[in-house]
C-alpha positions, 0 to 999 in steps of 0.5 A: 500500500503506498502512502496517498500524497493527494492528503499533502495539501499546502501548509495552511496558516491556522491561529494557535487559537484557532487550533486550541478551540478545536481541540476544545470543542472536539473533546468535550462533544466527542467525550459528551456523546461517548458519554450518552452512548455508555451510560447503558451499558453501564447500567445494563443490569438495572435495566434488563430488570425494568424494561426486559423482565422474562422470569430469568435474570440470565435472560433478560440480561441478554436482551438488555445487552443485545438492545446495546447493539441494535445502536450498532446496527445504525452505525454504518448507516449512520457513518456513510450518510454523515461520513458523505454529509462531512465531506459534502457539507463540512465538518462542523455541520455534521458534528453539530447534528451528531450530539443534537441526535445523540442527545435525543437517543440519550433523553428518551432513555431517560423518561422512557416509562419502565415495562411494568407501566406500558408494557411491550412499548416499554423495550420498544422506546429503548430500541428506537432510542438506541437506534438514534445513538448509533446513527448519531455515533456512526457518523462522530468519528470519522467527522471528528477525526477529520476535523481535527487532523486536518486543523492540526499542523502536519508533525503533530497529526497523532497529538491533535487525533489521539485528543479524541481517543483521551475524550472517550477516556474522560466519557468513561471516567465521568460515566464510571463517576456518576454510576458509582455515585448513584449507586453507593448514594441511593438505595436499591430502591432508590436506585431502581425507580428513579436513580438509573436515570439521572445520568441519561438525563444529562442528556437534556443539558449535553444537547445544547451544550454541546452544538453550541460549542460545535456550531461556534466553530470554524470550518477547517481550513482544508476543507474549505480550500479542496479543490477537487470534492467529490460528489459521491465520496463512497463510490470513491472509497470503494473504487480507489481505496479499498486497501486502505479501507481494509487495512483501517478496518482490521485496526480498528477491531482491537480497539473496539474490542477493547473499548467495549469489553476491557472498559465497557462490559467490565461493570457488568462482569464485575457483579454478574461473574466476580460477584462484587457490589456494583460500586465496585465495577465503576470505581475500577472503570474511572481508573481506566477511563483516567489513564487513557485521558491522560496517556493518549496525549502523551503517546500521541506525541511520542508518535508524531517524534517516533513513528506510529507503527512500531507504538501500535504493533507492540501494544496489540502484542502486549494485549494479546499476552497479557489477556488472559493471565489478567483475566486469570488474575481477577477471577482468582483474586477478585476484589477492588484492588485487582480490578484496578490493576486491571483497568490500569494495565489495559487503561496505558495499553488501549492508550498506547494502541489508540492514541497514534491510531486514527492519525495513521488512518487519516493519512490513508485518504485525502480530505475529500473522502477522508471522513467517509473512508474512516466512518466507513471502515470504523464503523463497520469493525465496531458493529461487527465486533464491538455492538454485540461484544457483550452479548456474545460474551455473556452467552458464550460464558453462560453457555461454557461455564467459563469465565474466561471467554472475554480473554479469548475473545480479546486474544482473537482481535489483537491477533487480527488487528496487530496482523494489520498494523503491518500496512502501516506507513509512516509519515513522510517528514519520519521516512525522510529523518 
């Protein structure tokens, strides 16, 4: 695969203001709707029993996560037509209109009336509103990821991306805040009749909020400049790029493997498989959710110095060795102390994958399909490996008997995805050091 010099644009005068706002704007709407988008899964438990209840917890466990991902199966639909809206449009229009959905999906979970008040309207409501999540999530990375490289100055393109991956740290962090407040302040009770809902209700401030910030910015320069803007950006994809396509896909899969099943399923495991008070599971994820805030900024800048390539391969390396031995850990010893060990050594490491990753494929594809090409192999990868990660997860244990199924799976995506980092090239000012 040969790197794609029509990116290379000339070197556009961009304010320092200028670029600290859209990193600004970029992280608290990205780490805004990532928090809109988690808060179920974190909550998967209490809601099977309000809005699935079929007689069996093991059952109504499994359609709760299961409604999880049906959001992913908007994504790609979501990520083409607003991956195409971006390209066409601009950026700042399509992330504008990602948080306002996102925040509607968000607030009707939020006063959806429980099973037990209207019946089978109740899962109805929580579908509907899942589905309007993964539209709007389809359509956020690969928008936001163009909006930031391309405002970022060309030997700090990883800094300027791995600012995204540091938003969801912080979405994870606060999620993981509010559940372990909500949960160790109220009572059961509490927590079952009107608790629950405080976090989707943020929803209600995130929308407005958040597409003021967004709608207050500047279109990218390099957006605004493009000479050559295509009219149908995924027929261009599939026509041209479909390597490059191919090669961001089986990268991404590690990363939403490890999103969704080391930050996002582990509350859920915590309780139903470690048998630990649900407190237990959100406090271990705020150290998880800390340490890529923090550390995906810190790798993204040692990327930009040292390369991407070699930062990826050995963190899918590490990840696929140490899977199963932390997995081993915390069912032999489960308790608060062994989960934050586990957060934190998977935390640094989904940090040190992530953090160079999306500046490696946002110098795939030049800006004209840039946030189709990305939305398009992103989205894909999540939903076919990511949405329904625990759903898959928690029939596999029920069905084995083994607690160790999360390891594999894991172990099977770094595999795939460290096989991909092959593809990888470094930029052009690296090549030439």
């Amino acid at each position: 695969m040969q790197a794609n010099t029509a990116y290379a644009a000339p070197p556009v005068v961009v304010s320092t203001d200028q670029r600290r706002r859209a990193i600004i704007a970029t992280v608290i709407g990205n780490g805004l709707e990532w928090f809109d988008f988690t808060v179920y899964s974190f909550f998967a438990v209490i809601i099977a029993k309000l809005f699935f209840p079929t007689g069996n917890e093991l059952t109504s466990l499994l359609l709760a996560v299961a409604t999880f991902g049906v959001g992913f199966f908007m994504r790609p639909v979501g990520g083409i037509l607003l991956g195409i809206y971006a390209d066409r449009v601009g950026r700042k229009a399509a992330l504008s209109l990602t948080i306002l959905l996102m925040a509607a999906g968000t607030t009707l979970i939020g006063i959806a009336p429980t099973y037990e008040q209207i019946g089978l309207f109740a899962p109805l409501i929580i579908v509907v509103a899942r589905l309007l999540q993964g539209f709007s999530a389809g359509g956020e990375m690969g928008s936001a990821t163009a909006f930031l490289t391309e405002y970022a100055p060309v030997k700090e393109r990883a800094f300027y991306s791995s600012w995204i991956q540091a938003s969801i740290g912080v979405a994870v962090l606060l999620g993981a805040a509010v559940g372990t407040f909500v949960t160790s302040s109220l009572s059961p009770e509490a927590l079952a009749s009107w608790g629950w809902r405080l976090p989707f209700l943020l929803g209600i401030i995130i929308g407005p909020v958040g597409y003021y910030i967004r709608h207050h910015l500047d279109e990218t320069p390099a957006f605004l400049e493009a000479k050559d803007k295509t009219d149908s950006p995924l027929k261009e994809i599939i026509r041209n790029y479909p390597r490059e396509t191919t090669a961001s896909f089986s990268m991404v899969i590690l990363w939403t493997v490890c999103t969704y099943v080391l930050l996002f399923y582990m509350p859920t495991y915590s309780i139903k498989v470690l048998k630990l008070p649900q407190s237990t599971g959100f406090i271990a994820g705020m150290v998880g959710g800390l340490c890529i805030m923090v550390f995906a900024p810190v790798v993204g800048r040692l990327a930009d110095r040292y390369g991407r390539r070699g930062l990826l391969s050995g963190a899918a390396l590490l990840i696929l060795v140490l899977a199963y031995p932390m997995f081993a850990y915390i069912n032999h010893a489960p308790g608060l102390g062994s989960l934050l060990v586990f957060q934190l050594v998977f935390g640094i490491l989904i940090a040190t994958y992530t953090g160079p990753i999306l500046a490696a494929f946002s110098e795939l594809f030049p800006a004209k399909v840039l946030s189709t090409g990305l939305s398009v192999a992103y989205n894909l990868a999540v939903t076919i490996f990511g949405g329904f990660a625990s759903f898959i997860i928690t029939g596999l244990i029920a069905a084995t008997g083994s607690t160790m199924a999360p390891a594999f799976y894991v172990m099977i995506a770094a595999a795939i995805s460290l096989a991909g980092t092959r593809f990888v090239r470094e930029p052009s000012y690296l090549q030439r050091a």
